[in-house]
Structure formats: C-alpha cells, structure tokens
C-alpha positions, 0 to 999 in steps of 0.5 A: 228518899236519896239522902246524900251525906256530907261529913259522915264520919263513921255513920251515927246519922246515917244508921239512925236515917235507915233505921234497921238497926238494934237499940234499947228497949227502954230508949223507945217510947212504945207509948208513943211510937210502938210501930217503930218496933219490928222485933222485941227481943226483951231488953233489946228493940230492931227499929223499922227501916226508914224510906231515906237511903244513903246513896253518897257519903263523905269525910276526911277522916280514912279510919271514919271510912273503914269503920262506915263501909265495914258497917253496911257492907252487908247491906249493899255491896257498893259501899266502898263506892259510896263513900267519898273520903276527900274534902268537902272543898275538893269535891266541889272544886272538881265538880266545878272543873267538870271533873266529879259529879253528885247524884242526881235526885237528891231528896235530903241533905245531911252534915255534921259540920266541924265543930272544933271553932264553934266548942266551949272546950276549944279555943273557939275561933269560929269562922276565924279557924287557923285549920285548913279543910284538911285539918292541918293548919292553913299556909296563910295568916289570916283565915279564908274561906276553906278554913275549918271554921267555913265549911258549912258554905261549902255544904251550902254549896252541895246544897245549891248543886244537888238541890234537895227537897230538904237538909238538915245541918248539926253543929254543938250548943257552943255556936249559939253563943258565940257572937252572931254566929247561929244568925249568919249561919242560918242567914247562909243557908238560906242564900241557897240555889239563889234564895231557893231555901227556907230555913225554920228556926234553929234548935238545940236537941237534947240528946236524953229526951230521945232516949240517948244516955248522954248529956249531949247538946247539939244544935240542928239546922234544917232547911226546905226547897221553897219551891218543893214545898206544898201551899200550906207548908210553905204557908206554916213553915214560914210562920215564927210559930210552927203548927206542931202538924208541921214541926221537923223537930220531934216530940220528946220521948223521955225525961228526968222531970216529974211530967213522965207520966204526965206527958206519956214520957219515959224515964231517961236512959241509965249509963247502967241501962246501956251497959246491960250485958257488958262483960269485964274487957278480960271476960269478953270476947267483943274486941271493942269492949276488949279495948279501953285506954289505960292512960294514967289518973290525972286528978280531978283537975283534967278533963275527962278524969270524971268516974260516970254516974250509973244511975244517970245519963253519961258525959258527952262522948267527945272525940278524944284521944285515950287520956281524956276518955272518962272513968267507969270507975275510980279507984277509992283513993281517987274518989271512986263512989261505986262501992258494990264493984270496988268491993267486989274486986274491979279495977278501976278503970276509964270506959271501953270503946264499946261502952263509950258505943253504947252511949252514943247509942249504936247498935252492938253489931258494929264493930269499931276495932278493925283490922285491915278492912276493904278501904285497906285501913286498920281501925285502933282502939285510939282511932275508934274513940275519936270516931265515935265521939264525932258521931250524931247518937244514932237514936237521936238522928232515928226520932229526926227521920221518923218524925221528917218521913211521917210528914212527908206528904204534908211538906212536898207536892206529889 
C-alpha cells in the first residue's frame, strides 16, 4: 500500500507503517501477535515488514530531513527525492498553479499536525495560533487560514488531492479539551473530496498499553473512502459502536493493572527495560548516547527538572531544547532517589539523545547526531532532542499499521 506522509518529521510513523525494524522484546505481546516477530535476538525482536511503503514525505524542519533520509537510505536510494522539505500550505498552492504534482495511487494518508496551539504546555491558541505555516509569526493581526493552528485543512486538502483509501490524523490529548475543537476537526475532515469521507470517532491511545515506555497521550483521527469501502464496513464503520471485527484502533497489548493476566496482557515497558544495554555517555562509543545537555538544575519548580522513575514508564519526550530535558538522575541534594548509582559514583545527570530514543521507541540503528549528511545538514545534539520529541513512538505507530493491514481486505473492494 503507497502511504503518503505528511508532517514527517524524522520519521517515528513511517518506521512503525514499514515495520522492519529492531524493538524490545518485552514491548511485543508474543501472546498475541507472535508472527510479528521475524528475528529473536534475546532482549531484542526485528518486526516483520508491513505492506504499507512510504513513497512521499514532508516537513518543514531540514534537521527532521537530514536525520529521515540518513535513516532509510539504505533501504532506498531515492529517499532525498521523497522528502519534500516545504510547507504543507506551499505544496498545495503549487499544486493548484500546475506547478507540483503528488503521487498517484495513494492507498493511505498520515500526518501529525502541529500541536504547539492545541498542548496543556503552550498558550493554547488553538485555531486562533498567531504562528505562521513557517513557524514564524504571522504578518497579520488577526489568524488565517495558513495559521499553525489551521494546518490540518490543509491536510484535508492533500486528502481531497490524493484521495486515499484511508488517513490517519495524530495531534496530543490537549485538543480534546479545548473547546469544541475535536468536533470541528472531525467535522473538517469529514468534508473531504466533497463528503467523500467517513471519520469514525476519535480516540486517545495511550502510548504504554502498546508497549512504548512513555507516559504519552495522543490523540488519533482516521478517516475511510466511502466509496473504497465494502457494504459491510461502510455498514460497520458507521455505526456509534464498532465491531471489534472492524475496529482501526488496536487491542491493548500491555498494562499496569492487575488484568495482565487476565486480559493476556503484558507488563508496561520500564525506562530501566529501555535502557538495557546503555553505557555511561564517557563509556560509550554511540555519538547519540555520547550527547546529553549539561543545562544547569533549576529546581524543582521547572519543567523538565524531573529525575525518571526506572521501575516506571518515563515522561512524555517533549520536543524541547536542552534546558527542560528530564534527569536520568539527580544529585542527592536535589532530590536524586536512585541511591544504587549515586553510591556508585554516577554524576547526575539529565537523559542522552539515545535514551530520550529509546523511549520513543526507535530502533538503536538510527542515528541522530549527524554530520553533514546527503540533504547537506548537520544534526546537533539540540536539534535531535526537538526531533525526536515530535516523533509518533515507533511501536505505537507499529500496532496502528498492523491491526489496519490485517483488516484490509475486510475495508476495501477488491
């Protein structure tokens, strides 16, 4: 299936719709998908490749570029060529002036639109952002349309263009509670192609019931092609309860509740399950665990001056700069409860690009501090923070494709 990506970033849905990739074994439920392993290599699982392919990516963000097309360049030599760093509002509007075109045969639509308006830890503008498609601030008082805020119509638009079979839209938990906003989005999306789209009820995934080791809430829109649609699912989709049979979220796979063994579900991932393996940065010869801010304590008052619970799921990896990046550990005197390492001699210290990696679920093979690279960019320990703090966890976004590719034939005519 050709899946088209929009607001790419450096790639955590993409990796998770190819699968193919290296995870924790203790992040898949064998119980219940055990043909989703294709290599066993004690704490570590290959996930089996998906059918979905990437053949269009987009963002605006040249350091997301650099890190995405080093990633899966030895998978396929164009990946320069794929990924379109322009403005989702730019593309469009030469695609109207018959100056770009999209690819044809569009099976699937993805796209993290940009959050920053809709977060409990911004200002929350929402549709009303002041930020321009660019980032910048907008020449005119009052918001348009190629506001931050707005961009999602302009997905819908790629929507209308391509006409896929079916989109999937992620934004954080914060839009559901901000005003009527979920309501007019869903309402948007739904105006698609002129109606042509049915938009099943949103949901809010929690990243650690798929086996991601993060506290992350985000919210899923997904959409089908009304007229690509079966009978039955057109009929079952449609309905306000939805067979399981035919249900585009996934089944948990994990939890922190007494139900594991009830349910056949698994334990929650450990921040000390992802960090198996990891070296001190001064003992290890990965340049991403190698990297980590050396920004200043700046109590407990702050964001981001958190030491992470081993025995737990860590915080939600925000796309921040060094300064708010949370503590592997913390001194004693500011409050550091992981006594084992501070006897031992460990400094304090706030998480490694590889580590705040690891938690977002990607594979040890990426690498994220980057000289300069095919798209003529350097990567930085600062820049690779922001990136991978934007990033859809690539497990979450596996259990999404695997679950949507195994009903398939259930959704679409032959």
């Amino acid at each position: 299936m050709r899946l088209l990506s929009l607001f790419s970033g450096c790639g955590g849905m993409d990796i998770g719709f190819e699968g193919g990739f290296w995870c924790l074994k203790k992040a898949i439920n064998s119980d219940m998908h055990k043909e989703w392993i294709t290599q066993d290599n004690g704490a570590w699982v290959k996930l089996a490749k998906t059918n979905f392919e990437t053949v269009f990516a987009n963002d605006i963000n040249p350091y997301a570029k650099a890190a995405w097309v080093s990633y899966f360049e030895p998978f396929r030599a164009n990946a320069n060529e794929i990924y379109h760093l322009n403005s989702i509002v730019d593309l469009v509007k030469s695609y109207q002036q018959g100056q770009f075109s999209f690819p044809d045969n569009i099976d699937m639509v993805t796209g993290g639109f940009p959050c920053q308006d809709f977060s409990l830890a911004g200002k929350r503008r929402g549709f009303n952002s002041h930020k321009s498609h660019l980032g910048g601030l907008l020449d005119k008082d009052e918001p348009t349309e190629e506001s931050r805020g707005k961009l999602y119509m302009w997905l819908r638009e790629v929507i209308s263009i391509t006409q896929p079979k079916m989109f999937i839209a992620e934004n954080v938990k914060g839009l559901t509670n901000l005003d009527n906003v979920k309501d007019i989005i869903e309402h948007d999306f739904a105006s698609a192609a002129n109606g042509g789209y049915l938009i099943v009820p949103s949901k809010v995934l929690y990243a650690p019931d798929y086996g991601v080791p993060q506290s992350r809430e985000r919210v899923f829109f997904i959409g089908f092609k009304k007229s690509a649609l079966t009978k039955e699912a057109l009929y079952a989709l449609s309905q306000e309860s939805i067979d399981p049979k035919y249900d585009p979220y996934p089944l948990k796979t994990h939890s922190a509740k007494g139900d594991v063994n009830f349910n056949h579900l698994e334990s929650i991932v450990t921040c000390k399950d992802a960090f198996i393996d990891l070296k001190e940065p001064d003992c290890s010869d990965d340049p991403s665990q190698q990297k980590y801010s050396k920004a200043k304590f700046m109590g407990s008052h702050c964001q981001g001056q958190t030491e992470v619970k081993l025995h737990d799921v860590g915080p939600t990896i925000r796309s921040e700069h060094h300064g708010n990046i949370e503590y592997r550990r913390l001194s004693s005197e500011h409050g550091g409860t992981n006594s084992q390492e501070l006897l031992a001699g460990l400094p304090e210290r706030r998480l490694t690009v590889r580590e705040c990696a690891r938690i977002q679920t990607f594979p040890n093979d990426y690498q994220f501090i980057l000289g300069k690279t095919t798209t003529n960019v350097a990567v930085s320990a600062s820049n690779a923070y922001k990136i991978i703090g934007n990033a859809v966890p690539c497990v979450l976004a596996y259990n999404l494709a695997k679950n949507l590719e195994a009903k398939w034939p259930l959704y679409f005519k032959v």
